[in-house]
C-alpha positions, 0 to 999 in steps of 0.5 A: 865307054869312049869318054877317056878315049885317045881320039878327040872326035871319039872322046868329044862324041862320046861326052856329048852323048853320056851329057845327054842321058846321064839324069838320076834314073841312069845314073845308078845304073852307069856309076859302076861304069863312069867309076872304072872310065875315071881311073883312065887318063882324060876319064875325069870329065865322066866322072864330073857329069856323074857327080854333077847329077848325083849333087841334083838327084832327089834323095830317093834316087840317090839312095840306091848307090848307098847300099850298091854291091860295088864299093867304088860306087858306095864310096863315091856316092858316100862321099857326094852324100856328106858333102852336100848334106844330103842325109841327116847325122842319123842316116849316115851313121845307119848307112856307115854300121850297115857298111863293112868298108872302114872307108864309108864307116869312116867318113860317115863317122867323121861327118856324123860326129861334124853333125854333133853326133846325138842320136846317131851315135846310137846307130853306131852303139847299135852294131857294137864294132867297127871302125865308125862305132869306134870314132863316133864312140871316141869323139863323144866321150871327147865331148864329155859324153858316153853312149847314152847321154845327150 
């Protein structure tokens, strides 16, 4: 990909070109890619476009970079996910215990807890450990809350 390239004819073509076909259909496909271009130098305008249509994709087209083998992919999609308020409380705290990475438990927590916790915190009882399960656990009962209560 040429979005990050030193050239501005190169680099400005290229932009216009991934503007074109990046939607939500391509989006899951060419993350993994727009992610690693975005560690370059100049590589943050992909990045933009990505986060820009991940913001106005419908949630079931979204839903598939949550659970994507790639880590950058599931952190950057997590993130975007709790920023906009895509998910319930509910389904970032099934997301996060389905996770093994602290940093998509953590944020999830984090915005589950923001979200008032209630039932969520039952996903993270559910898994037992981690990272999410403790914050969730933690904020709680620092709301005069155990797991079980309302």
């Amino acid at each position: 990909m040429r979005c990050a390239d030193w050239a501005d004819p190169v680099r400005d073509r290229a932009r216009s070109v991934l503007a074109q076909i990046l939607d939500a259909g391509t989006a899951v496909t060419l993350a993994p890619m727009i992610l690693r271009v975005a560690d370059r130098y100049r590589g943050d305008h992909a990045l933009g476009l990505l986060g820009d249509v991940l913001r106005q994709a419908p949630r079931e087209r979204f839903a598939p970079l949550l659970v994507s083998g790639d880590r950058a992919v599931r952190r950057f999609a997590s993130r975007v996910a709790v920023e906009e308020g895509s998910f319930s409380a509910v389904e970032l705290a099934r997301a996060a215990a389905k996770d093994d990475d602290a940093v998509i438990q953590g944020r999830c927590a984090d915005a589950t807890l923001a979200n008032g916790g209630g039932e969520a915190g039952e996903a993270f009882a559910a898994r037992g450990h981690g990272q999410g399960a403790r914050r969730v656990h933690t904020g709680r009962r620092g709301r005069g809350r155990v797991w079980g209560d309302a």
